[in-house]
N, C-alpha and C positions, 0 to 999 in steps of 0.2 A: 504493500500500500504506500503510496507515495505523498505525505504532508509536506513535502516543501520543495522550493525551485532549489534542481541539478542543473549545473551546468555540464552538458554531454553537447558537445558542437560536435560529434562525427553523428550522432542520432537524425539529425537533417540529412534525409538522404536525398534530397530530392529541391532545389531552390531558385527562383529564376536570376539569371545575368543582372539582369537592371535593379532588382532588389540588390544582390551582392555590390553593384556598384553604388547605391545608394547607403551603405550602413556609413553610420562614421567609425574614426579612430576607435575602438575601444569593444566592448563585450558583445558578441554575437551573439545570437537568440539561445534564449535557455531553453529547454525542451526535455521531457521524458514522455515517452509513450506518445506524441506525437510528430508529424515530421510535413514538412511546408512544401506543399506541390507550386502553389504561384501565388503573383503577390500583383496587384494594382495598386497604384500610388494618390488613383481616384482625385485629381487632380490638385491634392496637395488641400485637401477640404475638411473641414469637422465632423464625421461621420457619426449617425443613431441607427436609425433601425436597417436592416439588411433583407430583402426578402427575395427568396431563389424562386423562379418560375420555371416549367420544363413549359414552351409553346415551339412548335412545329419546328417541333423536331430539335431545338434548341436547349440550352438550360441558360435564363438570363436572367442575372442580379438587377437587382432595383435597390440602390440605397439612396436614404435621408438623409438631409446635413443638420445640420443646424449653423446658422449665421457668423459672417466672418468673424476676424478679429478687429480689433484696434489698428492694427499695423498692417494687414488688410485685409478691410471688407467685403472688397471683390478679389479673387481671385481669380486667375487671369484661365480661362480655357483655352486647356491648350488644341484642342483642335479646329480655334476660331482663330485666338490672337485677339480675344475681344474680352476683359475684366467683368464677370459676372456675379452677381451676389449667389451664395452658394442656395443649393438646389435640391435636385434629384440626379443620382448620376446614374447611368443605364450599361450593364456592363458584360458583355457576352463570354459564361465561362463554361461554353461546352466544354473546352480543351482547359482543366484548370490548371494546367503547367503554361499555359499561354492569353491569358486573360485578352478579352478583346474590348476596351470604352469605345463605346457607342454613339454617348449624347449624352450632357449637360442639358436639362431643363432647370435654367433661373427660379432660385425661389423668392422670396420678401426680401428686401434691403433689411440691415438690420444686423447687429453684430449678436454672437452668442444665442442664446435662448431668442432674442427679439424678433430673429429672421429666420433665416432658411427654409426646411421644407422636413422638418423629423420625421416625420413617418409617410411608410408607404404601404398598402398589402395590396392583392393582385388576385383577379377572378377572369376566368374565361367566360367570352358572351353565350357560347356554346353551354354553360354550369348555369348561368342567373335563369331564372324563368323567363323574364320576357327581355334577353338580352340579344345583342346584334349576335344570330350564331358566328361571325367570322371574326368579329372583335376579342381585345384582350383589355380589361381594363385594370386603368392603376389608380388606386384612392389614395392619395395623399394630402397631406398638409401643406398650405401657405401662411409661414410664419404665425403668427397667433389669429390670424384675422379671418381666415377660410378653411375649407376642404374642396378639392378639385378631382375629379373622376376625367382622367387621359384616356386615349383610344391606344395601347401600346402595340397593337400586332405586327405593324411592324416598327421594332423598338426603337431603329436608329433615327425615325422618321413621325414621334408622336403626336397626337392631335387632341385636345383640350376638349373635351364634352360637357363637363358640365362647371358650376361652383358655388357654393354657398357661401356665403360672406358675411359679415355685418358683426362677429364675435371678438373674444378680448382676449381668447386663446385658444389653442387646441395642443392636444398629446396624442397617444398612441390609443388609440383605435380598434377597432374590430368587427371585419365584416365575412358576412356569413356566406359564401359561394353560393350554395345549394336553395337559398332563399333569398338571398339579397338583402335580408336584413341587418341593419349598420350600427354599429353600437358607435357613436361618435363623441369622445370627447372631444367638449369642447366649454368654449366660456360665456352661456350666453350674457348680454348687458346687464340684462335684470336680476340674475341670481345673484345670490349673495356672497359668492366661494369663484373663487378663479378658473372652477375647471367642475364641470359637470359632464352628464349623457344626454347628449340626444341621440333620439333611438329613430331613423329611416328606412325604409322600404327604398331601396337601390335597388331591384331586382332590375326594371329598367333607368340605367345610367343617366339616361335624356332624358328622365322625367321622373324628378325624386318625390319621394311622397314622404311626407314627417309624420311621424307618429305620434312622439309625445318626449317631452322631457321628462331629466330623473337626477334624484341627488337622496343624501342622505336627510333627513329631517331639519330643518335648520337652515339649511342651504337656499331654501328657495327664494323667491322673492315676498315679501310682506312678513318671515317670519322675526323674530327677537333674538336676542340673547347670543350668546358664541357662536360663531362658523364651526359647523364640524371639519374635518379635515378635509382639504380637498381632494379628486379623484386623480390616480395615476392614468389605468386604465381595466378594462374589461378583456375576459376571456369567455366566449359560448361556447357551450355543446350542441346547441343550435337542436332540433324539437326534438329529435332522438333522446337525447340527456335534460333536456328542460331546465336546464340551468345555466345561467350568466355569473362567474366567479369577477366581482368586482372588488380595484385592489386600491385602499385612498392612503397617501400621504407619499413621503419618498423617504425623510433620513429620523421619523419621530412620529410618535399618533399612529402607529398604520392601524388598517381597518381592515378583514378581509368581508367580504359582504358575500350573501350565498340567496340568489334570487331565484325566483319559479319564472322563467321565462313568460310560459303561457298566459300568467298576471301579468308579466310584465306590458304585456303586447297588448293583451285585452281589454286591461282593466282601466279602473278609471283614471285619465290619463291630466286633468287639472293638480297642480303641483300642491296641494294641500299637505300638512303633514299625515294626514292619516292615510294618504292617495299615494304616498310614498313608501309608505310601512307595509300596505299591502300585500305586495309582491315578494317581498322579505323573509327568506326561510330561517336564519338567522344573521349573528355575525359574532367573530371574534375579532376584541379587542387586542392588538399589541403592545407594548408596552412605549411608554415616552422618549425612550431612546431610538425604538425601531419604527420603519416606515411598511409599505408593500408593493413594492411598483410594477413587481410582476405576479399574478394568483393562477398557476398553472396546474387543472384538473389531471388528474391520472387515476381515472373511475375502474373498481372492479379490479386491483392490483393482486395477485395473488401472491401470500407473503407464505415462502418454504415454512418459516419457521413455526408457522399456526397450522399448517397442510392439516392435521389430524387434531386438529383441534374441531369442536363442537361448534363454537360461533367464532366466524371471524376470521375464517383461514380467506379472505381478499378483503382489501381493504378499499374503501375512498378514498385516498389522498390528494391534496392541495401544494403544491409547492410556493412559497413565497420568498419571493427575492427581494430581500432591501438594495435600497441606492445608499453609496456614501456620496454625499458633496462637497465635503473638504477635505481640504488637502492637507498632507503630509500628522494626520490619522488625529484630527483636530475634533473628534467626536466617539461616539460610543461605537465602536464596530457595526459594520451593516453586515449580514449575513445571510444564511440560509435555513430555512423555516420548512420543517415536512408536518403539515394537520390533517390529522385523519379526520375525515368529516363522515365518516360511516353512520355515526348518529349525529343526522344533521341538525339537529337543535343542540347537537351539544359538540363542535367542533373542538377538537384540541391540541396542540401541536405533543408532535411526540418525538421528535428531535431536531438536531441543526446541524447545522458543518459552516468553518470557516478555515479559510487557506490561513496557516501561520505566519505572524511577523518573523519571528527570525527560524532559521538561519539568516533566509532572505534580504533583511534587514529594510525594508518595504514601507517604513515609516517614516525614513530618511531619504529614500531615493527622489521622493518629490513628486506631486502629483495626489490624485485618489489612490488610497489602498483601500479596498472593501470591496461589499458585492454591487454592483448596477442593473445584469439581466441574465435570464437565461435565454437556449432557444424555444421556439414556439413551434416548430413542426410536429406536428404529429404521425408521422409515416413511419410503418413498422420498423425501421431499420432501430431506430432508437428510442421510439416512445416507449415507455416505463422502464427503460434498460437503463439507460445512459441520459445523464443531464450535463450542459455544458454552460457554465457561469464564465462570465463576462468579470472580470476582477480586475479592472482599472490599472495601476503600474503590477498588478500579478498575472498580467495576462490574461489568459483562459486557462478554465479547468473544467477536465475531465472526471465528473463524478458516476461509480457505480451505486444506481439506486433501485436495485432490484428489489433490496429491503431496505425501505426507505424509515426503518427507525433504525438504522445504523448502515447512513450513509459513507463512502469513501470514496476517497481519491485514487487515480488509476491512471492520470497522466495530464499534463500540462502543459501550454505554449506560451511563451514569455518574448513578442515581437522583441527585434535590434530597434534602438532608434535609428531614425537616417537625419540627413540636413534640413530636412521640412518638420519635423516631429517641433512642436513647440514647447515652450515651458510654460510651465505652472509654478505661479506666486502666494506666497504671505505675507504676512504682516508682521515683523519682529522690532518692536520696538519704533512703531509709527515707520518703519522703513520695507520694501519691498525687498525677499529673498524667492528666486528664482532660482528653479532646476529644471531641466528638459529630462523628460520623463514620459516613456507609454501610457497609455491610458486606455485600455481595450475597453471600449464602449458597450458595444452591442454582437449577437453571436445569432446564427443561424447553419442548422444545418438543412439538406437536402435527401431527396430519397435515394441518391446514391451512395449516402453517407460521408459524405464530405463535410469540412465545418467549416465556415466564414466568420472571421470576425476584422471587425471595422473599427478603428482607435479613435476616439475623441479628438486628439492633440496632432492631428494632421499626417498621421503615420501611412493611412491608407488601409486597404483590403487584402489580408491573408489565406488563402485559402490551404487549410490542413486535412490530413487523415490521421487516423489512428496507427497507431503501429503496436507492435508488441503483446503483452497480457491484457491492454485495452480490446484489442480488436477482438477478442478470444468472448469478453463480457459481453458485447453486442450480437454475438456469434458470427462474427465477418469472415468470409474465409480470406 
């Protein structure tokens, strides 16, 4: 079992030219149990969410940025020569030893959180009920103020379908393929909290239809007293599972929330507080330290260890990922949360895992150390097997959670910085201290099993496999 970054540089068996020429002076990627097929440098941009598509016959990235820096805003694309506020990058990794960028779509001016375009996910027109069959569409965010549904089919060439406008924020998202129902965070004017759900009917693209809004009690408009914490985001099971695992806060207060979908869609949809309670199967409260910004279902888990037991040889469980936001370990640990919700009025967490500070030494290197995301794919290769956490200057990590109250480690990628990777500051003594340092953002794998992950601090897109007694967990051959 593997608790902390080895440095094994001949374990990279596998890494492209232009990466090697990009590392600087100094320590090459640390790695166990994983090894780097190709790398995009995604035009030197703030990378969030990652999401792989297989369309005609292709396998093609779609990543979110979020908004330049101070130093700069636009960043210059390079396959125009034209400075554009960061976006959506479009990025073709049939061949993942040879990554193909495609197309830069501009998102919001605006630096950091203010701008860009965080999130993205992706449905064929062929999958929505009344969608264009030959289209592929892309939901993503504009900066805090929209959501926009693209025509991507053919990627390098996209076309803008729809937008919704008039909001004070939006985050990550979730939309339902097989229905087209949209779980959209976002901030409308009137509520009380920065970041709610609106719930759409997307099935067709070009013609959205709003459901209803949704928050926790408190949150809405005309209520009193505290804001409850704001929402991260939403994950469905969409009508099969009848449940929406909704996840509020990011580094404090988290919330996980456990909804009856079919309320949710039906029922009465005026933002009262008791209109809001309804749909509500329970919720577990976190603690003030911790946040939930990811609430990732994994229904029906079969735990070896119960096999012959009477009740409870599979279990419900919820994964919950905290975000850390400061840097160089300036708060209480953010981690990872496994709650059985098998008895759903009484959710509980039944254990955690966090990568260790030292040997590492990970609280000095500069940057976020803590958890940010896992992935979100569901396709056999790795659902209930294998989780892969996103851990800011810890890289990624390879977790076996077959038995998810005694979660472990099984292998790790810890990006090289290069000359684009930026730094990350504090404040010591009213004066700024600076270190350039990884920051692996966001992680997605594919159903070929491949993992992506995308760095916050300008580092770009890695695409890894497993190697070794990892690949043995997922059963890879």
């Amino acid at each position: 079992m593997m608790r902390h970054a080895l440095l094994i540089p001949g374990l990279l068996l596998a890494t492209s030219t232009a990466y090697a020429q990009q590392q600087k002076v100094g320590a090459p990627p640390e790695a166990s149990n994983m090894k780097l097929l190709g790398w995009s440098d995604l035009q030197a941009r703030s990378a969030y969410q990652p999401t792989i598509h297989q369309q005609s016959g292709r396998w093609i990235a779609y990543i979110g940025h979020h908004g330049g820096t101070e130093e700069i805003p636009k960043p210059v694309n390079s396959m125009t020569g034209t400075a554009e506020p960061n976006g959506t990058s479009i990025v073709d990794v049939t061949d993942p030893a040879n990554p193909r960028y495609l197309k830069h779509i501009p998102g919001a001016e605006g630096t950091y959180e203010a701008g860009g375009a965080q999130m993205v996910r992706v449905c064929d027109g062929s999958a929505l009920p009344k969608g264009d069959k030959n289209a592929v569409y892309m939901l993503r965010t504009f900066g805090g103020e929209a959501h926009e549904i693209w025509n991507v089919a053919d990627p390098a060439n996209p076309k803008l379908i729809t937008r919704l406008g008039g909001l004070k924020d939006t985050h990550k998202s979730w939309w339902e393929c097989d229905t087209g129902i949209a779980f959209l965070v976002s901030g409308a004017p009137d509520w009380r909290t920065k970041r709610m759900t609106q719930v759409y009917d997307l099935s067709d693209p070009a013609h959205p239809v709003k459901i209803r809004d949704f928050g926790l009690p408190g949150q809405e408009p005309g209520a009193s007293g505290a804001v409850p914490t704001e929402l991260h985001g939403p994950i469905s099971t969409g009508p099969q599972g009848n449940r929406v695992y909704f996840g509020y806060g990011t580094n404090k207060g988290g919330v996980l929330q456990i909804v009856d979908r079919e309320k949710l869609l039906k029922g009465p949809k005026e933002p009262t507080a008791d209109n809001l309670r309804y749909p509500e199967v329970s919720k577990l409260m976190m603690s003030s330290w911790n946040g939930a910004h990811t609430t990732f279902p994994m229904l029906g888990m079969p735990i070896a260890e119960f096999a012959h037991d009477k009740d409870g040889a599979k279990r419900d469980i919820v994964m919950i990922v905290d975000e850390a936001i400061l840097s160089e370990c300036l708060e209480a640990r953010q981690m990872v949360w496994f709650a059985d919700v098998s008895i759903e009025n009484r959710p509980m967490i039944v254990s955690n895992w966090t990568a260790p500070e030292m040997p590492g030494n990970f609280c000095q290197r500069g940057g976020r150390f803590g958890a940010h995301s896992s992935n979100e794919s569901m396709a056999p290769v790795y659902y209930k097997k294998m989780a892969f956490i996103a851990w800011f200057n810890g890289g990624v990590r390879a977790l076996d959670i077959r038995d998810p109250f005694q979660p472990k480690e099984v292998g790790h990628f810890i990006p090289a910085i290069t000359d684009k990777t930026d730094k990350r500051c504090v404040k010591i003594d009213g004066k700024d201290r600076c270190k350039v340092a990884i920051q692996t953002n966001n992680v997605e794998t594919d159903a070929r099993g491949l993992i992506y992950i995308v760095d916050r601090a300008n580092t770009g897109m890695h695409i890894l496999e497993l190697a070794g007694e990892a690949r043995q967990v997922a059963d890879l051959k």
